[in-house]
N, C-alpha and C positions, 0 to 999 in steps of 0.2 A: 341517300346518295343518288347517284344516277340513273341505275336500275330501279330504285325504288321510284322517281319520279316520275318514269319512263313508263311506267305498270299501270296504266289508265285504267285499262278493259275492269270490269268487276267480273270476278272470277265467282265458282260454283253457285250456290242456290242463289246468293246475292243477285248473279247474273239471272238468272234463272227466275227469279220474284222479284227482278226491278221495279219498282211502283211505276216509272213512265212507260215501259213495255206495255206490261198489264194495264195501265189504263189505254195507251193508243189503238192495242186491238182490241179492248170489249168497245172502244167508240167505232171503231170501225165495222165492228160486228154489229152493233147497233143501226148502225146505216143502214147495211145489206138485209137486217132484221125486218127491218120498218117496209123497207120496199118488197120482200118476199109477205108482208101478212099483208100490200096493199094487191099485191098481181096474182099470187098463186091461192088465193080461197083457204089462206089456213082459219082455223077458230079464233086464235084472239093475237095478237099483239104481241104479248109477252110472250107466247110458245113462240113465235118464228125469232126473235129476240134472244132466248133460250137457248135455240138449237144452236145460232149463228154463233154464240158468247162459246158456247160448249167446241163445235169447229176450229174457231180462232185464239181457244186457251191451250187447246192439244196442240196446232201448227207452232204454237208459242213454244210449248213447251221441247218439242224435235228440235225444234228452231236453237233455241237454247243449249240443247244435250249438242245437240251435234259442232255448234262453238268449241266447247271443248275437247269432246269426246270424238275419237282418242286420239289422245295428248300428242303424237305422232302419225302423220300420213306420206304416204309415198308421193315424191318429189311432183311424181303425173298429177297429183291427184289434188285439184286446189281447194280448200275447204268450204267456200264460199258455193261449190258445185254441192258436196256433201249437205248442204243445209239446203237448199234449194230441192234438194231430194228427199231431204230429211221432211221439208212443209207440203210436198204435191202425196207422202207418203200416209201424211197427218189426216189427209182428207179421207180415205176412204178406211184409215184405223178410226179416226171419230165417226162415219158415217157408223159403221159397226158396234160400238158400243153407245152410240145413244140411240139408233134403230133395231141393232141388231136381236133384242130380246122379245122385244114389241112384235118384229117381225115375223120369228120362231112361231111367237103364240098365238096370233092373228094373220095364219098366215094366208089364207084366203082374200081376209078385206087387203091387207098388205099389199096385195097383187093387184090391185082395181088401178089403172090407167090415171085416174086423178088422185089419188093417193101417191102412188111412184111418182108421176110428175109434182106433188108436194114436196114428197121427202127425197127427191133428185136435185133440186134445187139448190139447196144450198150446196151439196157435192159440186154440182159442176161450177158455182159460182169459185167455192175453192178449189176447186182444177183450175179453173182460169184466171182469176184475180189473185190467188195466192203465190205465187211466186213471184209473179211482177210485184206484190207490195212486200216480199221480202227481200227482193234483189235493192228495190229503192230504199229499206232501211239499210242493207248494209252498205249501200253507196253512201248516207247518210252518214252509218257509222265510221265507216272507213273517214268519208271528211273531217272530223269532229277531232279523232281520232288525228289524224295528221296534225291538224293546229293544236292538240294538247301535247304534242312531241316536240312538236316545233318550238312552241314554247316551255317546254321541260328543257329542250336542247338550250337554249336561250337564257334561261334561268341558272344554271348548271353553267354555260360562260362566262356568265355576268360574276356567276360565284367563284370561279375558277380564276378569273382577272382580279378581283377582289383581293384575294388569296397570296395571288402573284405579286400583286402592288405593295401589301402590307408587307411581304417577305422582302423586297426590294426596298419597301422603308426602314424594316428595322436592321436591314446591312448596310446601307447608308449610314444612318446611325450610329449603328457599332463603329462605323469607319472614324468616327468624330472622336469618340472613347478613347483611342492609343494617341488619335493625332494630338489631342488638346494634353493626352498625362504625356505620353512625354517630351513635349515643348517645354511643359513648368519642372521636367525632372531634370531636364539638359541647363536650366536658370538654377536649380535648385546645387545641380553638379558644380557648375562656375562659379557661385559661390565657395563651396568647399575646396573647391581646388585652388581661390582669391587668397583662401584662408579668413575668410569675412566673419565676423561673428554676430550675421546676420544671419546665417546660414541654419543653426538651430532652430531660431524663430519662426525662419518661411518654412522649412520643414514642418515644424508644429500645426501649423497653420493650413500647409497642405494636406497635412493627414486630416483636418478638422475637414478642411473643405470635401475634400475625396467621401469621408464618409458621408457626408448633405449629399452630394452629386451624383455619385454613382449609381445609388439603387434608384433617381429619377430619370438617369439617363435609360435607361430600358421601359419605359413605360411610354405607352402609344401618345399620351398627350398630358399636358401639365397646363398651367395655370401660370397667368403672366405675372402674378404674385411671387410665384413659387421659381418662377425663372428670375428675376429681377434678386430674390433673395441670395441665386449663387451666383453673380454678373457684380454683385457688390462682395462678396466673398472673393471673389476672384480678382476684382481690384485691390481691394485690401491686400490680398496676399502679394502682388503685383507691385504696389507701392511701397511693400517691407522690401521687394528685392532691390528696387531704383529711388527710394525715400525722395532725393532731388533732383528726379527726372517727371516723373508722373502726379497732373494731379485731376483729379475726376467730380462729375456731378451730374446726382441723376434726379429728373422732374417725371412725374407721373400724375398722370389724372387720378383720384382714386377710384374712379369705378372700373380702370382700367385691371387692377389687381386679381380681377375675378375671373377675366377672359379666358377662352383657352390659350395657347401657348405652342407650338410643334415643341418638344422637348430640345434644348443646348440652341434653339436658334437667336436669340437677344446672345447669348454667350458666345456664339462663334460670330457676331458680328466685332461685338468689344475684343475677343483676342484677336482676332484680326487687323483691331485697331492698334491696338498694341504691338504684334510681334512685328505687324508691315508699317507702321509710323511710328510709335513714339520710339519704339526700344533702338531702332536705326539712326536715330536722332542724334547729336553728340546732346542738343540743349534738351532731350526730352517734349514733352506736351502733354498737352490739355484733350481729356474726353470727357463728350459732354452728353450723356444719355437724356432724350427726352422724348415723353408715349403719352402722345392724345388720342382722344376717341371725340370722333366725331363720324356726325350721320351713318350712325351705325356699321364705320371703318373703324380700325386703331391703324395708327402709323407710329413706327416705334425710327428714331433720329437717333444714328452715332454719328457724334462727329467728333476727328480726331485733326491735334495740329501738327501734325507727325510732319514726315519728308514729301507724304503725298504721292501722286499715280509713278511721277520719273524716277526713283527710287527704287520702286516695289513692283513693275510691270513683270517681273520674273517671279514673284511670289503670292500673287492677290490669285491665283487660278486656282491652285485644289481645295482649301477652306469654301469659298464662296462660288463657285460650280458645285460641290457637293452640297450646300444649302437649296441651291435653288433647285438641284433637282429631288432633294424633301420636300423642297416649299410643292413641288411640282405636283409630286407624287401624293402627299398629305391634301393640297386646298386646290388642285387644279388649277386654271386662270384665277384664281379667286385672289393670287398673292402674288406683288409684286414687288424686286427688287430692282434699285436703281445706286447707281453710284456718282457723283457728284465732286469734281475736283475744287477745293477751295484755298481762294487766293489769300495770301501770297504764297502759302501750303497747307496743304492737311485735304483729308478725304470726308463726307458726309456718305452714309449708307443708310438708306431710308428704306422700313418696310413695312409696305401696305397689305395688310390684313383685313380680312370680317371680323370686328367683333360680336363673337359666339360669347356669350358664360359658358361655362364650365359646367352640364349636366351633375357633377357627384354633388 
């Protein structure tokens, strides 16, 4: 989650035996190495090398402890000053233990004016270069450190919109679920109340369909196969209520079958066409479903020969505003609906899609 993402720093020894720490000061130490065996008359190369790596692994290691340690400081007291103290502190604890026994035991020669000035050297070079180049790593760090937040923060938005948008697609959704059952349960009711003895049949038919539909209508995405399969279920059922009102035909490319699909949106374009054209009709009509793919678009055509826009200007808004803002929220600009009045009536609704296949 967020705190976790937020946790850049590496914590305890990790921190502590970083491989790029540990390498950037023994090169550093190597530098100051190379230049104390060429100006101060040590013996060889490797000892001023030696001393410097020994110096700058102890300031590492203050440098380190005092990052974390301890876990709590007074509000005065900023920690970045603690490490800065902790590495000018460094210099004259490692001057002690890598001179200090040498010194005990030899402690005459110890004393000679060009010996001190050998093994002074590196000491004051860590008095004076050591904390300037620990202040510039933790400027360093500190920057590094913002732009991994930054982008932790960013990341964590990006997931949180994510989140938002899917939750606001599948209540959309769910909204389509009560509107499409009970439009066909209020045709199913007028029947029974006609006293029609059609009315058994479409029932039968709608329990068949409900069970196909329902458990697809909750799934993030379906297959334009698998939509077309309930958009013909649904006519059928459709045509049992108004047998000589309604008659339909659907054309499909077939590689069209395999696309994805937003789940119930070919469906709420045809009941749309139906409940806002044919069914207002005294003579009924013709819908004519047809989904081509091309240049790597599908455009999927209902066209109904219903009453058309002057009819239905009071009813075409909550079905089809609630698709497009699926379409909206599912493909972004990527999908567009258009509506289309045709003469001498009826409506065409045309939508253009990507065609995707269908990952499963």
């Amino acid at each position: 989650m967020a705190a976790t993402a937020l946790s850049v720093k590496p914590r305890g020894v990790a921190s502590l035996l970083d491989w790029r720490r540990v390498l950037f000061v023994l090169v550093v130490a190597s530098f100051f190495g190379g230049l104390n065996s060429l100006f101060s008359g040590a013996p060889a190369l490797e000892v001023t090398m030696g001393y410097a790596a020994l110096y700058a692994l102890v300031a590492l290691l203050l440098f380190g402890l005092f990052e974390q340690r301890p876990a709590r400081l007074p509000s005065w007291l900023p920690r970045w000053s603690l490490q800065l103290v902790g590495v000018m502190f460094a210099m004259p604890l490692a001057f002690m233990v890598v001179h200090g026994p040498w010194m005990a035991i030899n402690y005459e020669h110890s004393h000679h004016p060009e010996v001190m000035l050998a093994l002074g050297i590196p000491l004051g070079e860590g008095l004076l270069f050591g904390p300037w180049i620990a202040l510039a790593a933790m400027l360093r760090q500190r920057d590094v450190f913002a732009r991994d937040q930054a982008l932790a923060f960013e990341l964590e938005r990006s997931r949180l919109e994510r989140n938002a948008l899917d939750t606001r697609l599948r209540l959309l959704q769910a909204q389509v679920e009560p509107h499409f059952l009970f439009n066909t349960l209020a045709n199913v009711q007028a029947l029974v109340d006609a006293g029609s003895p059609q009315a058994s049949g479409v029932l039968a038919s709608l329990v068949a369909y409900l069970r196909a539909a329902v458990p697809r209508m909750h799934e993030a995405a379906t297959t334009l196969g698998q939509e077309l399969e309930l958009v013909r279920a649904y006519l059928e059922l459709m045509r049992m209520r108004m047998p000589d009102r309604l008659e339909f035909a659907v054309n499909v490319d077939t590689q069209a079958n395999a696309l994805q699909c937003p789940p119930v949106t070919l469906l709420t374009l045809v009941e749309n066409a139906v409940r806002h054209g044919i069914d207002p009709s005294e003579e009924g009509g013709r819908i004519d479903i047809d989904v081509r793919v091309r240049d790597g678009r599908c455009v999927m055509r209902v066209t109904d020969t219903g009453v058309g826009f002057t009819a239905t200007d009071s009813g075409l808004g909550t079905g089809l505003s609630t698709l497009r803002e699926r379409l909206q929220l599912a493909l972004g600009g990527e999908a567009h609906l258009r509506l289309t009045e045709i003469e001498p009536h009826g409506v065409c609704a045309e939508l253009d899609l990507p065609a995707r296949e269908d990952p499963r």
